[in-house]
N, C-alpha and C positions, 0 to 999 in steps of 0.2 A: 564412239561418242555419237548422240542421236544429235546433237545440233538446237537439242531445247532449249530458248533462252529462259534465264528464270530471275528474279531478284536476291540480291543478298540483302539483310538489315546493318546496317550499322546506327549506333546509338551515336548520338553527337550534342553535346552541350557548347553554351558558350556563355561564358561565365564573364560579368563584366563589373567593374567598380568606379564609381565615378568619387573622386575626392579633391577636389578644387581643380588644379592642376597635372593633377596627379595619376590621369585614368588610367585602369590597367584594362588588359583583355586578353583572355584566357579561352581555349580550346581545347578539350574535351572527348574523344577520337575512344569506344570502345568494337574491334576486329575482332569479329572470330578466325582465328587460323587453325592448323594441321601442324602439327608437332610428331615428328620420326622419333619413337621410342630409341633413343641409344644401347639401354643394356638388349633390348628383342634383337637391333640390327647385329648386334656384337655376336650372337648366339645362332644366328639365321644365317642358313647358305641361301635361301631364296626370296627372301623378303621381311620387313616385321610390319609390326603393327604402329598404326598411327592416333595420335590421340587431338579431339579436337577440345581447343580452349580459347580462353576470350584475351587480348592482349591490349591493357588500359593506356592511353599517353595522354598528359594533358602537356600544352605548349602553352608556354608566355613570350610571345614573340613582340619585338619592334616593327613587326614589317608586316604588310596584308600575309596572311599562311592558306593556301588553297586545302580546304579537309580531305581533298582527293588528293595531294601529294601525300597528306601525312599516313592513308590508308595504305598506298602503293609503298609507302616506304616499310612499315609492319610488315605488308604482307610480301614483300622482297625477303625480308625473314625465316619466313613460315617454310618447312620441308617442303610442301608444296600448294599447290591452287587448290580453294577449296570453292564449291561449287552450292548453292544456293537448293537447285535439284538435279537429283540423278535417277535419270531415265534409260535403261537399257534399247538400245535400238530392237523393233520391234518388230 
């Protein structure tokens, strides 16, 4: 690993309704992660292939919700870390 830091995107809405008493609030949280192909691992003595995809969560919570736990929690998910840029040490 060269040690490059880089940014990831993440998309973040927050979605809110005000109705007398009533108000809601909603959060909005879209992760790209890394997904381990199951049928390649099943087939593979040395590795498979992995596929990157985006994984949507919206939260209607009662409680303040940090958009950093809800990322970390996704991407606790995800086959593995995925990285923003890769850079071969050089």
């Amino acid at each position: 690993m060269s040690g490059v830091k880089s940014l990831m995107d993440y998309q973040v809405s927050f979605i809110g309704e005000i109705n007398g008493s009533h108000d809601k609030m909603a959060i909005k949280v879209v992760v790209p992660v890394t997904s381990l192909c199951p049928c390649s691992k099943e087939i593979s003595k040395y590795g498979a292939h992995n596929q990157r995809s985006h994984v949507t969560i919206s939260v209607h919570a009662n409680t303040f919700v940090w958009v950093e736990d809800l990322i970390d929690l996704v991407e606790k998910q995800a086959s593995c870390e995925l990285y923003g840029l890769l850079k071969r040490p050089g």
